[in-house]
C-alpha positions in Angstrom: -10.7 -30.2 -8.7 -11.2 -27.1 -6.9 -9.9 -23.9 -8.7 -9.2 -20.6 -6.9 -8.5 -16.7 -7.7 -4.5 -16.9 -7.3 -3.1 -13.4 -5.7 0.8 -14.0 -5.7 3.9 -11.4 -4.2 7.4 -12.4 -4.1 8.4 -11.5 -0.9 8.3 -13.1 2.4 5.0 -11.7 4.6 4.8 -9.5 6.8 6.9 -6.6 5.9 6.2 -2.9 6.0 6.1 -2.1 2.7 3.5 -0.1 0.5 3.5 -2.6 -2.2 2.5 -5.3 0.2 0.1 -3.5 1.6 -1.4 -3.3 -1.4 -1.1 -6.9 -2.2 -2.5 -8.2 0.8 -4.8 -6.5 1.1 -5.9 -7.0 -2.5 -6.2 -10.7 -2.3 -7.9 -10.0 1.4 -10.7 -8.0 -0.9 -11.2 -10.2 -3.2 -11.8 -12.5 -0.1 -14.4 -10.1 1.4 -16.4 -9.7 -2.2 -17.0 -13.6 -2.1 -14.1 -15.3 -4.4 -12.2 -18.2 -3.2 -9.2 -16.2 -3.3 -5.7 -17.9 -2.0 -2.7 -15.6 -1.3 0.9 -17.0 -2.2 3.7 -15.9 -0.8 7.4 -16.4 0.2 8.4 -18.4 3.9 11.6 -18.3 5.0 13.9 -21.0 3.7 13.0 -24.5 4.5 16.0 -26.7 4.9 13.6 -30.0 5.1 13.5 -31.2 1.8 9.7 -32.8 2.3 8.6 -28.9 2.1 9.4 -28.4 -1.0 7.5 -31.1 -2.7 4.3 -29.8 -0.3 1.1 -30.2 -1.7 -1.1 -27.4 -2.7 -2.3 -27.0 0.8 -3.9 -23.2 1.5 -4.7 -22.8 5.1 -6.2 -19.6 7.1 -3.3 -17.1 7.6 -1.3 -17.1 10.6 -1.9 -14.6 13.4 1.1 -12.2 13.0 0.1 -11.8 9.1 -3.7 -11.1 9.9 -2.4 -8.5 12.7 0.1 -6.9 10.6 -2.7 -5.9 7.6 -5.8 -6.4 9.2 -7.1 -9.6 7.0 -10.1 -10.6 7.8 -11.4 -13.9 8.0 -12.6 -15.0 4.6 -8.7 -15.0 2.7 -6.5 -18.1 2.9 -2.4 -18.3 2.3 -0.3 -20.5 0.6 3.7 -20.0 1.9 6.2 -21.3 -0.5 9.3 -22.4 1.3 12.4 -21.8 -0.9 14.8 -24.5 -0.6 18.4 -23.5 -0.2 20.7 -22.2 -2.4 17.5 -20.5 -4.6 18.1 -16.4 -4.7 21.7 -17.4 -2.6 23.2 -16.9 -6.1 22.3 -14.6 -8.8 22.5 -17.4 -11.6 19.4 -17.9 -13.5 18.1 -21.8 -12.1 19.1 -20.3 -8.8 17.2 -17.0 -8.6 13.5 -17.0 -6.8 12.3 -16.3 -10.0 12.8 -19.1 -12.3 12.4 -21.3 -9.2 8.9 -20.7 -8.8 8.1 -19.9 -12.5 9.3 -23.1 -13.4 8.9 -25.1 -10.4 6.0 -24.1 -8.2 3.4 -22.6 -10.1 3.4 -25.2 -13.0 3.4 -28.0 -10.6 1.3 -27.2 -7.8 -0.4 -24.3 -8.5 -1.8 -23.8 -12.2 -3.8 -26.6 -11.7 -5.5 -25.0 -9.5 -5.6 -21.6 -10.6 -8.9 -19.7 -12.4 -7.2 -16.3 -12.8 -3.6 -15.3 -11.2 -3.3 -11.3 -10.2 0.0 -10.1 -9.4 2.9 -7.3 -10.3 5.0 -10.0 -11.3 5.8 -10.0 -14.7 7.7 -13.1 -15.0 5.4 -15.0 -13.5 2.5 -13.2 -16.0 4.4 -14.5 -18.8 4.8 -18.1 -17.5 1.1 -18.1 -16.7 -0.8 -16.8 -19.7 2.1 -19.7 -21.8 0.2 -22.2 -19.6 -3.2 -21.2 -20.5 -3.8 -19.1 -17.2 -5.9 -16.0 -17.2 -3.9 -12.6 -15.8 -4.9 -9.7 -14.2 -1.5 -8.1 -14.1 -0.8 -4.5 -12.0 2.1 -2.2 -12.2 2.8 1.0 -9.9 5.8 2.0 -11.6 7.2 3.0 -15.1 8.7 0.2 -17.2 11.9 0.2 -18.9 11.7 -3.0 -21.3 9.0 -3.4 -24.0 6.2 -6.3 -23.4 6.0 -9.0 -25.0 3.9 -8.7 -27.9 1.8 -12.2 -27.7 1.4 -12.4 -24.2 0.0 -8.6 -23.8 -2.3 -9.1 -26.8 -3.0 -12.7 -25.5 -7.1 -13.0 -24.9 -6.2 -14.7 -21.6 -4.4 -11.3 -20.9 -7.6 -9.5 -19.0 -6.6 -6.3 -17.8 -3.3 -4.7 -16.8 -3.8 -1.6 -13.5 -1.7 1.1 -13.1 -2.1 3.9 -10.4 -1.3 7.2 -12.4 -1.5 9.0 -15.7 1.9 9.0 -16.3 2.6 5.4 -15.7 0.0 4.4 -18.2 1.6 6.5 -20.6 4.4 4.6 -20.0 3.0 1.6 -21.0 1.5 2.0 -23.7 5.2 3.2 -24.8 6.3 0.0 -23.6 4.0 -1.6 -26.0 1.1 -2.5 -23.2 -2.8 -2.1 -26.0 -4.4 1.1 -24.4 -7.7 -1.0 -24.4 -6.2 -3.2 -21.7 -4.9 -0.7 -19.3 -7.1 1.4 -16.4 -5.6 3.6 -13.7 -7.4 2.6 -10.3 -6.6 4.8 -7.2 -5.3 2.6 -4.3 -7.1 2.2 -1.4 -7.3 1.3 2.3 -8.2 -1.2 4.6 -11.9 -1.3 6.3 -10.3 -1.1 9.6 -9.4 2.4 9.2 -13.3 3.3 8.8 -13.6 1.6 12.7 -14.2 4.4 14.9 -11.8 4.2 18.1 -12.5 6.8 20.5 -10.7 5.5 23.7 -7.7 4.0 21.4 -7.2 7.7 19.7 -7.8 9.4 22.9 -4.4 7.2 24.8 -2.2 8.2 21.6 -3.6 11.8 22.7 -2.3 11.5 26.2 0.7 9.8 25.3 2.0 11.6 22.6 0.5 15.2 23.7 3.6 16.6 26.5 4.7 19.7 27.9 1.4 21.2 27.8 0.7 20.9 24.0 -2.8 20.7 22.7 -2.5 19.8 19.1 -1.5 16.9 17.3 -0.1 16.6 13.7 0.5 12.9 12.3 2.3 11.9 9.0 2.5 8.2 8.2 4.0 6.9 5.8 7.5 6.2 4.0 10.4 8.1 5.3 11.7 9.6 2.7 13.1 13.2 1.8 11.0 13.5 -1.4 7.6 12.3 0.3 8.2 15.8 2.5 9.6 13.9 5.8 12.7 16.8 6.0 10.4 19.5 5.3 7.6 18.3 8.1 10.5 18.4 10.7 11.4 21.6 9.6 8.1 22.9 9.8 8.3 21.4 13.1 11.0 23.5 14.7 8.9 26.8 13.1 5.9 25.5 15.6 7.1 24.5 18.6 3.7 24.7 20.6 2.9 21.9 18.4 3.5 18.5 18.6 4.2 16.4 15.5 4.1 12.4 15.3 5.7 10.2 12.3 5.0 6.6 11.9 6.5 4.6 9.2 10.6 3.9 8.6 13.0 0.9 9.1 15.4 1.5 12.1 18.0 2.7 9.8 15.7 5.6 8.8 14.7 6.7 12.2 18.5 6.5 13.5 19.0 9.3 10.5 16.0 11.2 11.4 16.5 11.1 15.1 20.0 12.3 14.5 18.9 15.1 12.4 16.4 16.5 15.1 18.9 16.5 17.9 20.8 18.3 15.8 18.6 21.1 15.2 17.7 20.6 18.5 13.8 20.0 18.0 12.0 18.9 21.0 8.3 18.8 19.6 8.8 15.4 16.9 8.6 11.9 18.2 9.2 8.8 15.7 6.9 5.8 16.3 8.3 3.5 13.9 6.2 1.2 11.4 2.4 0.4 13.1 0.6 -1.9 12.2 -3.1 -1.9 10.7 -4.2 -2.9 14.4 -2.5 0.0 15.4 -2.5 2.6 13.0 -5.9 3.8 12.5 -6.3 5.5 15.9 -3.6 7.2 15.4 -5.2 8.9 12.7 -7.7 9.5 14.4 -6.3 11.1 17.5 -4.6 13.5 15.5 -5.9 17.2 14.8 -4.2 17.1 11.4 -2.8 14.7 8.9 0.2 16.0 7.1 0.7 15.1 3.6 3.6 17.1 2.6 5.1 15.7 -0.6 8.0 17.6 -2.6 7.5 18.5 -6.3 9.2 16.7 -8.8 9.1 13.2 -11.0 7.4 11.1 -8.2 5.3 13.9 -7.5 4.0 12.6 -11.0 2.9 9.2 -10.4 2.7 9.2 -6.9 -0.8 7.0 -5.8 0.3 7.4 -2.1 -1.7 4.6 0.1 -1.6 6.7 3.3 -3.7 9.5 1.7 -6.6 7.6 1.7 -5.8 6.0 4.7 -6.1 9.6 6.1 -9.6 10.3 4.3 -11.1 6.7 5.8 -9.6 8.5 9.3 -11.5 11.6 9.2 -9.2 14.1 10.4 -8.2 17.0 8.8 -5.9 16.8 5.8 -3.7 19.6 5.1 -1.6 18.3 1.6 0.8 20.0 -1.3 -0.5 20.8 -4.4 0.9 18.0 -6.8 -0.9 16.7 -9.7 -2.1 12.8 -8.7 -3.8 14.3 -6.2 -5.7 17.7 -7.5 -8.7 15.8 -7.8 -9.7 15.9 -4.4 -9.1 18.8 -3.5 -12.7 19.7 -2.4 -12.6 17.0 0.1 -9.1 18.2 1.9 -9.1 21.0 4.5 -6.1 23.2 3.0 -4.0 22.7 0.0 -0.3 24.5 -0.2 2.3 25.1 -2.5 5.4 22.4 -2.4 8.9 22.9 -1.4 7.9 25.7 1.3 8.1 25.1 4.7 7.0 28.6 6.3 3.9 28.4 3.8 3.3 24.7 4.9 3.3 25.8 8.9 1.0 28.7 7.7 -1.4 26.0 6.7 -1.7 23.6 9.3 -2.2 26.8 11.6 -5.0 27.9 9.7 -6.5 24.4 9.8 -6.3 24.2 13.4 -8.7 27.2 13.9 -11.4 26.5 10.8 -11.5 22.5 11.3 -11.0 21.6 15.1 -10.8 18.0 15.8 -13.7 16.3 16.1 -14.3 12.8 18.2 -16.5 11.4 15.6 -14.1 12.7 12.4 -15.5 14.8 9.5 -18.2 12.9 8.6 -18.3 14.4 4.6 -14.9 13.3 4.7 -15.9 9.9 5.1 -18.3 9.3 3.4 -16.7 10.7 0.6 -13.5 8.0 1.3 -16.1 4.5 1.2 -15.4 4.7 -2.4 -11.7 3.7 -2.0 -12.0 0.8 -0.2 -10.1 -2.3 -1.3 -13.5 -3.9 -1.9 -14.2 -1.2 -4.5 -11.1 -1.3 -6.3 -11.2 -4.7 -6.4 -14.8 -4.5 -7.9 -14.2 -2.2 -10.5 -11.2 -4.7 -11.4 -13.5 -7.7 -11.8 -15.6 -5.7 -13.9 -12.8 -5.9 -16.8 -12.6 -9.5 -16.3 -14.6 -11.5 -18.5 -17.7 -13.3 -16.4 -17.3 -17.1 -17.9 -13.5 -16.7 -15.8 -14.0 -16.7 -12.7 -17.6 -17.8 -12.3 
């Protein structure tokens, strides 16, 4: 019987959210290194009973999915249709959870399973109790001790975390220090794909009323990731024209709101792109705004568009908060956060000692290969012991 490397996600693909990102495109490394890696995630509900009791059947990932993130063609899926009423009602046989722990994975899955990587610590638990190995990550803090067998459990290989502070946190949370490494995230190879005549139509589209410079952010719209400051340093450059991509429709109803009320006329909201879209924006841009807020996620912040912007090689002008302060050779101008006047100082400085280039910064990207998923996921490996997965 064949066995694979198991990524799994509980959530129903494609969405726009960072932590999928990441998991996709994880598995889809893993893919590109040469591991018969399988992704499994949620479908929608199937109300035809003969798809629950599917085979293990992993097939090459429909079009929309490989659009969304960019998957190239080596990864294969496995969508687990969730019979109704599971996660209708929040009692414990009923919730996704316990469902698949106790249902899926032992019947169809395990047995073919080498290794299992995933956030999910349930399903960590219920693996490594079946004999499974783990590669287990986790972006945020914890709040509940670990389970003392299964974390010093030899089949447990290696738990990643993204910051510092997070690590601390685990090992609070009883996690062996031995068995933890923080790992940077990363970004897809797409975003390394020059795209001249794609970046030059975002140009012309997004460039009106005789404006010559282009600032991007993308990312999550939220207040503390610097969204509110951006649009106010907006309305202090006028001349300029400033782009966000990212946000649910709620989000940009809020934000669009907010600018007509402050009557701004130089900030357009593109909504979420995807990763067929998205790095040619980047790279039509004169500058990438990173423009996080101090405070605790300032902390443990690994944000996955910052090294989408390096791949890009476009001008970075970011705050000052600690995740980040180790590449601050490679960014054009660093600031103080919290301060919009000193944050439009910046990206007018940048304008005149970094002008856009068609090509990008070529230091700066060389300088990013290091972050691609494939090299995360290789420096992962390496903490996996070799009789595993070979």
């Amino acid at each position: 019987m064949a066995k694979h490397y198991i990524f799994f996600t509980r959530n129903i693909l494609p969405q726009p959210a960072a932590h999928l990102i990441h998991d996709v495109n994880t598995a889809n490394a893993a893919a590109n290194l040469g591991y018969s890696a399988i992704l499994v995630y949620l479908h929608k509900k199937a109300l035809n009973p003969l798809n629950w009791f599917a085979p293990f059947s992993p097939q090459q990932p429909p079009a929309e999915l490989s659009r969304f993130y960019q998957i190239q063609n080596k990864l294969k899926v496995f969508p687990l249709p969730l019979p109704w009423p599971i996660n209708e009602n929040q009692r414990k046989w009923l919730h996704t959870s316990t469902f698949i722990c106790k249902y899926y994975f032992p019947c169809y899955i395990f047995p073919h399973s080498k290794i299992i990587h995933t956030l999910d610590w349930n399903l960590v638990k219920t693996a490594i109790r079946a004999g499974i190995p783990i590669i287990y990550e986790r972006e945020h803090n914890q709040y509940q001790k670990y389970d003392t067998e299964i974390v010093n459990s030899p089949l447990f290989q290696v738990a990643i975390t993204v910051a510092d502070s997070v690590k601390e946190n685990m090992i609070q949370m009883g996690m062996p220090p031995a068995k933890i490494v923080k790992l940077h995230l990363s970004f897809n190879q797409a975003f390394l794909q020059r795209q001249a005549e794609k970046a030059a139509t975002w140009r012309q589209k997004l460039l009106t009323n005789n404006r010559q410079h282009l600032v991007v952010y993308a990312g999550g719209m939220y207040k503390f990731k610097g969204v509110n400051l951006l649009i106010d340093v907006a309305k202090q450059l006028p001349q300029i024209q400033f782009a966000f991509a990212g946000g649910n429709e709620s989000q940009l109803q809020a934000y669009r709101q907010l600018v007509q009320e402050k009557a701004i006329d130089n900030v357009i909201f593109l909504g979420y792109l995807s990763h067929a879209d998205l790095p040619s924006l980047l790279q039509g841009a004169d500058i990438l705004a990173h423009p996080h807020l101090s405070g605790k996620a300032a902390t443990f912040t690994s944000p996955l568009k910052f090294f989408e912007y390096l791949a890009s090689g476009t001008p970075i002008v970011a705050t000052d908060i600690p995740p980040l302060r180790e590449f601050q050779p490679i960014i054009a101008r660093w600031c103080q956060p919290d301060h919009p006047r000193e944050y439009a100082h910046c990206l007018q400085k940048v304008l005149t000692t970094h002008p856009r280039k068609v090509e990008g910064y070529a230091a700066q990207i060389n300088f990013a290969r290091q972050f691609s998923w494939e090299s995360r996921m290789a420096k992962i490996m390496s903490y996996v012991e070799p009789q595993i997965i070979n």
